[in-house]
C-alpha positions as CSV (number, residue, x, y, z in Angstrom):
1,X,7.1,11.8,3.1
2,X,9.9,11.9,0.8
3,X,12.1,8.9,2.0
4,X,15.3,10.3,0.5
5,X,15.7,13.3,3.5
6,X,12.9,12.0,5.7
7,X,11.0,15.4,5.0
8,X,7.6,16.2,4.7
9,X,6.6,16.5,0.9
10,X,6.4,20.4,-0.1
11,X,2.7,19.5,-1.0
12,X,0.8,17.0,-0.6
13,X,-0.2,14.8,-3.6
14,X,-3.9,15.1,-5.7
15,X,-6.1,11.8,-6.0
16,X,-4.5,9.4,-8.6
17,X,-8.5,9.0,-9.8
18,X,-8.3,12.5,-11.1
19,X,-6.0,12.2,-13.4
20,X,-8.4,9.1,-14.9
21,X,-10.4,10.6,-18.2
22,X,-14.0,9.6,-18.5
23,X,-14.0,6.6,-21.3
24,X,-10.8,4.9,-19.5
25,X,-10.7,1.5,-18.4
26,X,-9.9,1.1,-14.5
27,X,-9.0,-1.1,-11.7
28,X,-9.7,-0.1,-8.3
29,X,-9.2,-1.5,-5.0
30,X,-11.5,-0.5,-2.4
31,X,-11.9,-0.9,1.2
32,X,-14.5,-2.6,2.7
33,X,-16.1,-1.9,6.2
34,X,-15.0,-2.7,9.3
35,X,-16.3,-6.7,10.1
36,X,-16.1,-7.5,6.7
37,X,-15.0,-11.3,5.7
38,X,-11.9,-9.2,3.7
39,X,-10.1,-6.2,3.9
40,X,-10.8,-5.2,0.1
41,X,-12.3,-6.0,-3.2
42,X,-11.4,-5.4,-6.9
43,X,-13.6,-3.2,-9.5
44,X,-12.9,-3.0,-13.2
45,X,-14.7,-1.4,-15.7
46,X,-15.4,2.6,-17.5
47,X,-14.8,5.6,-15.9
48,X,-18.1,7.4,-16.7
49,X,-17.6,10.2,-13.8
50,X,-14.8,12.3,-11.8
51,X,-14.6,14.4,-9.1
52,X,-13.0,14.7,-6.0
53,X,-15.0,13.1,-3.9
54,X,-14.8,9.5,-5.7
55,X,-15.5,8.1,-8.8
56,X,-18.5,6.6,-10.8
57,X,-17.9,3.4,-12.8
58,X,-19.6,1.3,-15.6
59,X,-19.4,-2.1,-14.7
60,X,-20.4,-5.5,-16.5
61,X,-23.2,-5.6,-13.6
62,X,-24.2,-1.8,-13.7
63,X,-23.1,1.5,-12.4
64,X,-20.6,1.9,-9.3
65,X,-20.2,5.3,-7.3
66,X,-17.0,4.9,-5.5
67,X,-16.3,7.1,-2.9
68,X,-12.8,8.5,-2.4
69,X,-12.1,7.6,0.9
70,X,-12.8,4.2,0.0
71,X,-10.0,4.2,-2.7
72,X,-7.3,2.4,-2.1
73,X,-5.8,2.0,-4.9
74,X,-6.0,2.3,-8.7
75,X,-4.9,2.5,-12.3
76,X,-5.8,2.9,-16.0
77,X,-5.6,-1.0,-17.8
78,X,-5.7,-1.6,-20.9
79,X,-8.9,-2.7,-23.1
80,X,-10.6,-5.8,-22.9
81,X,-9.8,-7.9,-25.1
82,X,-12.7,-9.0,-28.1
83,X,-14.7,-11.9,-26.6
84,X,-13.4,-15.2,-28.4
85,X,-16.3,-17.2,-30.3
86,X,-18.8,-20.4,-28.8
87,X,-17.0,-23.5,-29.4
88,X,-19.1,-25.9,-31.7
Protein backbone atom coordinates (compact mmCIF):
# COMPACT_ATOMS: atom_id res chain seq x y z
CA UNK A 1 0.00 0.00 0.00
CA UNK A 2 1.68 3.16 -0.73
CA UNK A 3 0.25 5.52 2.08
CA UNK A 4 0.89 8.74 0.11
CA UNK A 5 -2.28 8.11 -2.57
CA UNK A 6 -3.75 5.13 -0.65
CA UNK A 7 -3.02 2.91 -3.86
CA UNK A 8 -2.06 -0.47 -4.24
CA UNK A 9 1.86 -0.71 -4.88
CA UNK A 10 2.55 -1.32 -8.77
CA UNK A 11 4.30 -4.51 -7.59
CA UNK A 12 4.48 -6.08 -4.78
CA UNK A 13 7.85 -6.13 -2.83
CA UNK A 14 10.61 -9.40 -2.90
CA UNK A 15 11.69 -10.98 0.59
CA UNK A 16 14.07 -8.55 2.37
CA UNK A 17 16.17 -12.10 3.13
CA UNK A 18 17.09 -12.20 -0.42
CA UNK A 19 18.82 -9.43 -0.70
CA UNK A 20 21.05 -11.02 2.49
CA UNK A 21 24.54 -12.49 0.87
CA UNK A 22 25.79 -15.78 2.26
CA UNK A 23 28.68 -14.77 4.84
CA UNK A 24 26.46 -11.80 6.33
CA UNK A 25 25.64 -11.37 9.84
CA UNK A 26 21.68 -11.34 10.57
CA UNK A 27 19.04 -10.68 12.90
CA UNK A 28 15.81 -12.24 12.42
CA UNK A 29 12.56 -12.22 14.22
CA UNK A 30 10.43 -15.09 13.76
CA UNK A 31 7.10 -16.13 14.64
CA UNK A 32 6.34 -18.71 16.82
CA UNK A 33 3.16 -21.07 16.77
CA UNK A 34 0.01 -20.43 17.76
CA UNK A 35 -0.19 -21.31 21.94
CA UNK A 36 3.15 -20.29 22.30
CA UNK A 37 4.22 -18.46 25.79
CA UNK A 38 5.34 -15.42 23.12
CA UNK A 39 4.50 -14.09 19.94
CA UNK A 40 8.31 -14.18 18.59
CA UNK A 41 11.91 -14.83 19.21
CA UNK A 42 15.20 -13.36 18.02
CA UNK A 43 18.07 -15.34 15.90
CA UNK A 44 21.48 -13.90 15.13
CA UNK A 45 24.13 -15.38 13.45
CA UNK A 46 25.74 -16.30 9.48
CA UNK A 47 23.73 -16.51 6.60
CA UNK A 48 25.10 -19.78 5.16
CA UNK A 49 21.90 -20.29 2.66
CA UNK A 50 19.17 -18.34 0.50
CA UNK A 51 16.28 -18.93 -1.33
CA UNK A 52 12.93 -18.08 -1.41
CA UNK A 53 11.39 -20.20 0.67
CA UNK A 54 13.48 -19.14 3.97
CA UNK A 55 16.80 -18.97 5.04
CA UNK A 56 19.47 -21.29 6.65
CA UNK A 57 21.55 -19.81 9.54
CA UNK A 58 24.87 -20.61 11.51
CA UNK A 59 24.27 -20.01 14.88
CA UNK A 60 26.46 -20.22 18.14
CA UNK A 61 24.30 -23.40 18.91
CA UNK A 62 24.27 -24.93 15.32
CA UNK A 63 22.45 -24.61 12.07
CA UNK A 64 18.90 -22.84 11.76
CA UNK A 65 16.60 -23.42 8.63
CA UNK A 66 14.11 -20.64 8.75
CA UNK A 67 11.24 -20.76 6.80
CA UNK A 68 9.92 -17.64 5.03
CA UNK A 69 6.60 -17.54 6.27
CA UNK A 70 8.01 -17.48 9.59
CA UNK A 71 10.04 -14.29 8.90
CA UNK A 72 8.99 -11.51 10.45
CA UNK A 73 11.49 -9.46 10.34
CA UNK A 74 15.10 -8.87 9.60
CA UNK A 75 18.36 -7.13 8.82
CA UNK A 76 22.15 -7.40 8.14
CA UNK A 77 24.21 -6.23 11.72
CA UNK A 78 27.29 -5.66 12.00
CA UNK A 79 30.28 -8.15 13.21
CA UNK A 80 30.63 -9.33 16.48
CA UNK A 81 32.82 -7.78 18.21
CA UNK A 82 36.42 -9.92 19.24
CA UNK A 83 35.70 -11.67 22.51
CA UNK A 84 37.48 -9.55 25.39
CA UNK A 85 40.10 -11.68 27.53
CA UNK A 86 39.49 -13.92 31.20
CA UNK A 87 39.97 -11.62 33.89
CA UNK A 88 42.86 -12.89 36.30
Amino acid sequence: MNYLTSAPDPQPSSPPWLAWAPGTRVMIRRTLPAGSSHLFTDLLGTVLEVTPDGVRLETRTGLVDVPGDEIATGKPIPPAPPRRRPRS
